[in-house]
Structure formats: C-alpha cells, structure tokens
N, C-alpha and C positions, 0 to 999 in steps of 0.2 A: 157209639163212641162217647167216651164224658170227655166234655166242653173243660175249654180251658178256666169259665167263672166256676163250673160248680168243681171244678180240683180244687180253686182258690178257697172256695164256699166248704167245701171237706175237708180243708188244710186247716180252716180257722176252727171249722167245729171240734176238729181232734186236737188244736193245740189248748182249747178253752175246757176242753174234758180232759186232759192230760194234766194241766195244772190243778183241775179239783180234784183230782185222781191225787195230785201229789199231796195238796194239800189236807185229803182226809187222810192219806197214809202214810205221813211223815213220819219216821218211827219219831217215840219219845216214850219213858219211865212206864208211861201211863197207858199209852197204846196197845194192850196187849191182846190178844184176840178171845175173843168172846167163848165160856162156857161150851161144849158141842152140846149139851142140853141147856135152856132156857128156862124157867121156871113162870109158868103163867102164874096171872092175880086170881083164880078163880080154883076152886076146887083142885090144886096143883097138878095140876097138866101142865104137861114139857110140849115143847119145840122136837119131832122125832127127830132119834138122833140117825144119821146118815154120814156114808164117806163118800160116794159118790151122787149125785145130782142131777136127772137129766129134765129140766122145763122146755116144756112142748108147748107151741102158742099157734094160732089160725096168721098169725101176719104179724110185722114189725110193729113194736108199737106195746103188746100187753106185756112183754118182760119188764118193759118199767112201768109203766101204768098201774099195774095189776098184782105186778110179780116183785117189784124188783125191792124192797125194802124187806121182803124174806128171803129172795135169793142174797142179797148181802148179807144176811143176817147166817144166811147157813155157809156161803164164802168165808164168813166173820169167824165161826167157830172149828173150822178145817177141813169143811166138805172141798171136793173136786163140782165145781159147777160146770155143765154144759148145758145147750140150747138148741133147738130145731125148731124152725118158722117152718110151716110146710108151705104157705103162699110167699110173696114177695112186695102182698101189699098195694096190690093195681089197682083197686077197684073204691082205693078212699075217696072219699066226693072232695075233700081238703088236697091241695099244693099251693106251698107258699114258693115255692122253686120255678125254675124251669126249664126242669129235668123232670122227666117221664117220671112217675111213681116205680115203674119195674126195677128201675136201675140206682133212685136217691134213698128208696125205703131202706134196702138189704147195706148201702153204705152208712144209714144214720143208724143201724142196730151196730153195727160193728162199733162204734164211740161208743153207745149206751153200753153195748156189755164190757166194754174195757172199764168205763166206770162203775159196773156192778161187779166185777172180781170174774166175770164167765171166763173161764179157759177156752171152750171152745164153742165156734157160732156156726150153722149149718142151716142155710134158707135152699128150702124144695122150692118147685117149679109150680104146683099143683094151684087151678084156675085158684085166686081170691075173690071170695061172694058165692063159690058154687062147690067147698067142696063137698055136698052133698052128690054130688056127680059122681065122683070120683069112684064111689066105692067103699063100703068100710074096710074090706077083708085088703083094698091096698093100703089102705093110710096106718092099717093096724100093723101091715109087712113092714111099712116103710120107718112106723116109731120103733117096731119091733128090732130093728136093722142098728138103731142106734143107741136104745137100752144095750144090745151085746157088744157094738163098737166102742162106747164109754164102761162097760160093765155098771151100770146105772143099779141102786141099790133105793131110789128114791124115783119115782114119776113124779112130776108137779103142773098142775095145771089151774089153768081159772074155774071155777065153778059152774058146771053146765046151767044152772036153776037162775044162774043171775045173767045169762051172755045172753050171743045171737045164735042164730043156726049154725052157723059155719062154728062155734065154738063149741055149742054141744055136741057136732059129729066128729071134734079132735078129742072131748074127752071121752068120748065112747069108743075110740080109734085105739086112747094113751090107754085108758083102761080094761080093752081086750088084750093090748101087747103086753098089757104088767103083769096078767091073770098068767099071759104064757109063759112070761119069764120066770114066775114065780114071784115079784117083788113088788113092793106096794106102789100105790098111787093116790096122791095127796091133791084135795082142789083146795083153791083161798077163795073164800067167798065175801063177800059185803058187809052179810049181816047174819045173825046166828041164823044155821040150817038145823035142820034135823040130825040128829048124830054128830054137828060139828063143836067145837070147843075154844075157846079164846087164848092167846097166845101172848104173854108179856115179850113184846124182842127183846125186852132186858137192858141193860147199861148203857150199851149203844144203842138204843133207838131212836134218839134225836140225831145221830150221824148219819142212820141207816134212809131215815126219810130224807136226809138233806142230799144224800146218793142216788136216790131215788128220785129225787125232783130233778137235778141237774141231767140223770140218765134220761126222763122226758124232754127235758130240753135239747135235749140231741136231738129228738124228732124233731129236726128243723120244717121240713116239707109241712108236718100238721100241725104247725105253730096259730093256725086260724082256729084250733079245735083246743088248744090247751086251757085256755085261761081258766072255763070250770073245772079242770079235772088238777089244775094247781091247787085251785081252792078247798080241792077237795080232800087233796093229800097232806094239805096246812093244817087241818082240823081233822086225821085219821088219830092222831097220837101214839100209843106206845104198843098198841094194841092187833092182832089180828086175830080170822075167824078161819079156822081150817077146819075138814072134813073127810074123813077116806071114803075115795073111791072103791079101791080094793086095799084091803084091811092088810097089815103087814104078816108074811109067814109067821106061822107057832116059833120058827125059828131062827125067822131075821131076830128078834130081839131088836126092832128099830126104837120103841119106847121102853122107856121104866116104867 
C-alpha cells in the first residue's frame, strides 16, 4: 500500500516535473520542434531518422541517465517515444525514501518520462540484479511483444560494452527481437566504439540535457547516487556516441 508521505512525496515530485515540463514547452515563435534528422559535427552523420521509438532499459533510472537527452531529442523531432523497464529496480544498494525500491522506482520513471516526452511507460516484473536467470529466449519474447504493441521502427538501448551484466543480457534480448521483427537496434554508448559515430542533438541540445537532468532528478529514491552522474551530464555537451546493434533493413531507409 503507498503511505500517505510518499503520495505527498509523488504529488510534489510530479508538480516540480510538470512545471519544468511546462516550462521547456511553452509554445513561443521559436519553439518549433526539431529537424527529424540532426546533422552530426563529424563526417556528417545524422541522428536515424525514426517514427516510432521503443527504449528498452534493465531498471528505472538509465532512460534518463543514459537515454534521455536522445530520447527528447527524437521526441523533439516527431518520433512516437515508448519505454519498457523489464525490472522495477529492487535491488539498488541507494534509497533515500522509505518506500520499498519495488513500488518508489516504477512511480519515479512515470515523472522522468512525462519529462522526456515518453507516450508510453511499461515496467516487467522480472528479478533486478539477475536477469540473467530469466532466460534470453523470454526477455527476447517479452521485448519482442512490445516492438509489435508500439509498432516500434527504432530499438534503443545503452551500450552492452560500457554496462553491467543485467544490461548486456537486455541488449542481447532488444537485439534478438529486432533481428525478428526485422527493425533496427540502436545502443548509446559513452565513448566512441567500434562501428559507432558522434551525433550533434543539434539546436536544442542545451534544452535536451537541461530535460534530462531534471528527468534524473525525479529519481528521488537514488538521490544518494546522483551527484557524480550530475556532473557528468554538465560536461557531456552537444554531443553523443551511437552504434547499431542490428543495422537498419535495405529497406527501412532509417538514415540518409
């Protein structure tokens, strides 16, 4: 049952992500939404372009951390964004709350994704810390279930080469169901990988990080863990490093 401080503690977090919600999307002259291709600083490579979007994360928490200054960025330019936690996040050593991690995690993603533009939010059940257990051929059923429920024309995930365990058996899970569906699968990675290419977000990029910090700040519960990964996101700048997983069909036509 949630306690009547943390409805208070959820009231205040969604009214403080509401008003920075309003206040980066205030319409005005200038507001207008973003290119659906971005044009990088480097041997010009684009932003793929995309109309639907589905980001696949191991537990609440990397859609903004990890994700979320690209998922606004493709929000920004007309994609449909959704999202699938497959855990809920129990197993973080951090809570600044005191509410169980099963039940504060999946309510602090719902604010973060209202502030990154996500249409829709969908947290699995499946152990966090183990799902290695689980199986791949289920976790590849279960993304697979939701590429066809969004018609997802885009996978997105964090880069296996830079995670933990639990994140490199989601992208090997997103990346078996994309191969089925036939549609690609995109990781963001840290730092240039192999095959990967640099990405300018373009005009809005200083809105897109200032979205992306406040969507961390909705993790209220890991507020003991934030303060490096603030800092980190102050000094990412305009820039990110993507990489396919599974390369887009001859005939998505997803890049120029």
């Amino acid at each position: 049952m949630i306690t009547t401080a943390f409805r208070h503690q959820t009231a205040l977090t969604a009214d403080l992500a509401f008003a920075g919600w309003l206040a980066l999307h205030a319409p005005s002259g200038r507001n207008r939404p973003l290119p659906l291709l971005a044009r990088a600083d480097n041997a010009g490579q684009m932003l793929p372009r995309a109309e639907r979007v589905l980001a696949v994360t191991t537990r609440p928490g990397p859609e903004s951390a990890d994700l979320g200054a690209l998922l606004y960025t493709f929000r920004r330019s007309g994609a449909q964004v959704s999202l699938l936690s497959l855990t809920r996040g129990e197993a973080s050593e951090f809570n600044s709350t005191i509410e169980p991690l099963h039940s504060a995690r999946p309510w602090e993603l719902l604010v973060a994704a209202t502030l990154l533009g996500i249409s829709s939010v969908a947290v699995a059940d499946y152990p966090d810390g183990r799902l290695g257990s689980c199986g791949l051929s289920t976790l590849t059923e279960r993304i697979g279930r939701a590429i066809t429920e969004h018609s997802a024309d885009l996978v997105v995930v964090t880069d296996p080469a830079e995670s933990e365990p639990d994140d490199a058996v989601v992208s090997a899970a997103a990346s078996a169901a994309a191969e089925e569906a036939q549609v690609a699968a995109l990781a963001r990675s840290l730092s240039a990988a192999a095959g990967g290419w640099r990405v300018d977000l373009g005009a809005g990029a200083a809105r897109a990080r200032a979205v992306q910090r406040s969507a961390v700040a909705a993790h209220v519960s890991q507020s003991d863990a934030l303060a490096d990964l603030t800092f980190r996101l102050r000094v990412l700048g305009r820039s990110e490093w993507l990489r396919w997983l599974v390369p887009p069909p001859e005939s998505g036509q997803l890049v120029n």
